[in-house]
C-alpha positions as CSV (number, residue, x, y, z in Angstrom):
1,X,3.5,-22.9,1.2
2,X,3.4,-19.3,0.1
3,X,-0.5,-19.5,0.8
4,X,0.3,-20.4,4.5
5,X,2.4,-18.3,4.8
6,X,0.5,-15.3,3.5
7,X,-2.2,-16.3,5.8
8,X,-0.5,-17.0,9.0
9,X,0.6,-13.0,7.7
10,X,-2.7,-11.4,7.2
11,X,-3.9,-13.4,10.7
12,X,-0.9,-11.3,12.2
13,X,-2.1,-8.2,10.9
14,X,-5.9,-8.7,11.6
15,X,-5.3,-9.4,15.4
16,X,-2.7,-6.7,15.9
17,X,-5.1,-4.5,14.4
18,X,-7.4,-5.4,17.2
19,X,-4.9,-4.5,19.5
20,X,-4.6,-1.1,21.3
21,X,-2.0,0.2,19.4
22,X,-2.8,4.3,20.1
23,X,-2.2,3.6,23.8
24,X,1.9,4.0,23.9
25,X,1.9,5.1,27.8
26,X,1.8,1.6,29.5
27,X,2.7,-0.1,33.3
28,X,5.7,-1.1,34.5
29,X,4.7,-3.6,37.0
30,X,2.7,-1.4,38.8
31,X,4.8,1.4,40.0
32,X,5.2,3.9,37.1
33,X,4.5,3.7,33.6
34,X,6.8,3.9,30.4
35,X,6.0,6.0,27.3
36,X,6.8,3.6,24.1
37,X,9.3,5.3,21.7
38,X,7.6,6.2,18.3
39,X,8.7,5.8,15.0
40,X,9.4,8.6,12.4
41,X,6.7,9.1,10.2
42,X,6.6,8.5,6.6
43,X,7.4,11.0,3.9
44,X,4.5,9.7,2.1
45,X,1.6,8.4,3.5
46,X,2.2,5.6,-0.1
47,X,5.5,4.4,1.6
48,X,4.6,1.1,3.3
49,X,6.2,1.0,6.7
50,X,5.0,-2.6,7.9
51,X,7.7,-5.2,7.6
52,X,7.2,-8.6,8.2
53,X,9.1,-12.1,8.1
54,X,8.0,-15.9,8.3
55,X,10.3,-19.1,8.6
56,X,9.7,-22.4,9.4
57,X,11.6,-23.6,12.0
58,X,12.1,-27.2,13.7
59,X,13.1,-27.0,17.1
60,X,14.4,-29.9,17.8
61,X,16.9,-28.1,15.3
62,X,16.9,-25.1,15.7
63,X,17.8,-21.9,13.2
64,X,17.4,-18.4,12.5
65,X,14.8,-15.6,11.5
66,X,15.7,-12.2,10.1
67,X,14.0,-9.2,9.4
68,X,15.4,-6.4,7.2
69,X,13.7,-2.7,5.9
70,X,13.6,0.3,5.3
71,X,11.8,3.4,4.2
72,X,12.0,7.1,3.9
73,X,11.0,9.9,6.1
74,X,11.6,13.8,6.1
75,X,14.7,13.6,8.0
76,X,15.9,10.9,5.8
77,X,15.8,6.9,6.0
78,X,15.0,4.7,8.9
79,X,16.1,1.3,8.7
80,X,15.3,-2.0,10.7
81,X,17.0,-5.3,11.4
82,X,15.5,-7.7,13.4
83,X,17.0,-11.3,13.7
84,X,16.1,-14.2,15.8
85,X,18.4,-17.2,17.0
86,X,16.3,-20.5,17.9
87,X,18.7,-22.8,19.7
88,X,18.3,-26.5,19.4
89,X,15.5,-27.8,21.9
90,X,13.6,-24.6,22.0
91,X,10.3,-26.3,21.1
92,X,9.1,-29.7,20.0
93,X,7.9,-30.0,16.3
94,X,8.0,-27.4,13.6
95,X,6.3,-24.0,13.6
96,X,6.4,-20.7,11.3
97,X,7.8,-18.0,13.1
98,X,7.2,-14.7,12.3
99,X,8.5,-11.3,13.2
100,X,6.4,-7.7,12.5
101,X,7.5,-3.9,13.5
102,X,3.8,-2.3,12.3
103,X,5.7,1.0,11.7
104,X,4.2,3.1,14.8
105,X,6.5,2.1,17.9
106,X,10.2,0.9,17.8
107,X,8.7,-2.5,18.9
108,X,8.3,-6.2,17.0
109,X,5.2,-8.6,17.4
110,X,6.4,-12.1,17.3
111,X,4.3,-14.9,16.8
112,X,2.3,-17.7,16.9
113,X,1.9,-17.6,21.2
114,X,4.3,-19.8,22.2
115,X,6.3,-20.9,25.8
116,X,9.7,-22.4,25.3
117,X,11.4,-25.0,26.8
118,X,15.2,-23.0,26.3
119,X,15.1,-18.9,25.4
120,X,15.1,-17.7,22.0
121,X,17.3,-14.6,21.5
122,X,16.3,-11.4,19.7
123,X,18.4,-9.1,18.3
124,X,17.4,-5.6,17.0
125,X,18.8,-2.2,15.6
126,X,16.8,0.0,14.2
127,X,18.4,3.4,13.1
128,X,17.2,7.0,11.7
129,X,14.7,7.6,14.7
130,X,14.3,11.2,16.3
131,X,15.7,10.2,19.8
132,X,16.0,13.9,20.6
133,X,13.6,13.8,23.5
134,X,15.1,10.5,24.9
135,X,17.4,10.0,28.0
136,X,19.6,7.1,27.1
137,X,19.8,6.3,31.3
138,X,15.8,5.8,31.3
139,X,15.6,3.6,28.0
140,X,14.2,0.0,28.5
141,X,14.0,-3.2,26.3
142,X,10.7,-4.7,27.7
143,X,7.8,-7.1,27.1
144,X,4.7,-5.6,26.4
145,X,1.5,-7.6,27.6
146,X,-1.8,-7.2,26.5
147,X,-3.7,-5.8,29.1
148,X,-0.7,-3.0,29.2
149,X,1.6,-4.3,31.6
150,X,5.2,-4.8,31.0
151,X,7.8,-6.9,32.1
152,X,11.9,-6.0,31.5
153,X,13.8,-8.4,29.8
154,X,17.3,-9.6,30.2
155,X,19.7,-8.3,27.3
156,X,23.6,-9.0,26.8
157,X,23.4,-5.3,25.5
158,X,21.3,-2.0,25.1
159,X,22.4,0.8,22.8
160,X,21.2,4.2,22.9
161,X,22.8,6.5,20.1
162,X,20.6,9.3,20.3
163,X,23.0,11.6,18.3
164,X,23.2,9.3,15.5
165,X,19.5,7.5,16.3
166,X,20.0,4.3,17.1
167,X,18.2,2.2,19.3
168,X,19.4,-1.7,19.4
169,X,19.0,-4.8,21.6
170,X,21.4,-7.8,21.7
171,X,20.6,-11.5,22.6
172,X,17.2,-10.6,24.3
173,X,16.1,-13.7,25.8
174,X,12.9,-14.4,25.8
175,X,11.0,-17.5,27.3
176,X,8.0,-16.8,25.5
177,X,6.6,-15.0,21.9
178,X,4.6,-11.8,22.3
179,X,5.3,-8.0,22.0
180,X,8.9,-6.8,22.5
181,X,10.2,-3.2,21.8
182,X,11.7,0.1,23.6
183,X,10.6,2.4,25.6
184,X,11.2,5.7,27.9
């Protein structure tokens, strides 16, 4: 099992690495375009600064995913919670999910691909970012596609702290697995 999983893992990171990631000015629709909200760099370039969960899941069943860590910067510590709530019926059979924030942009990559039959909500906070050139009124949770566009994404809530800097989504629902995160 731990073999799976640390393959299903370093599949994740070999095809996000493939991705685009240096791009963080992408479409919204095709009106304007958004600027994706970075993360603070590392005080060391030893810290690691990708985090990354797996769980098997039934969905006939249902059950949760959650995503914790944390690391240092000049400024002092950024931390990141992520969770995921699978309610019963989301998908036939049983698949590892997994959740990854690479470290660059206050995003997540969730995988494998995947359409469900009822919407998956995601949850995240992540806290210690330099906010300082954000305007809370233009921050959006959004779905980030891979030939740039972006789609917005219905929340129960979206907090902005940027004196204290915290970004945080609650109960995203999301019909299908891709790239999820915040932007300006």
């Amino acid at each position: 099992m731990k073999h799976l999983i640390l393959a299903l893992f370093l599949v994740g990171i070999f095809l996000a690495g493939c991705s685009d990631l240096n791009n963080s000015t992408v479409p919204v629709g095709t009106q304007s375009t958004v600027q994706k909200i970075k993360m603070p760099a590392p005080s060391s370039l030893s810290v690691e600064t990708v985090f990354s969960v797996s769980e098997r899941i039934v969905g006939n069943i249902g059950g949760d995913v959650e995503l914790e860590g944390f690391y240092s910067t000049s400024t002092g510590e950024v931390t990141i919670e992520a969770s995921l709530d699978v309610p019963t019926g989301a998908y036939d059979g049983a698949k590892v999910l997994s959740i990854v924030n690479e470290g660059q942009f206050v995003e997540v990559d969730l995988s494998p691909t995947m359409v469900f039959d009822a919407p998956v909500l995601l949850t995240i906070r992540m806290e210690g970012l330099d906010l300082s050139d954000v305007n809370p009124a233009q921050v959006n949770f959004l779905y980030f596609a891979d030939d740039g566009s972006t789609e917005a994404v219905t929340y129960d809530n979206l907090i902005v702290d940027v004196e204290n800097g915290i970004l945080a989504v609650v109960n995203a629902q999301l019909n299908h697995f891709s790239r999820y995160g915040f932007a300006k």
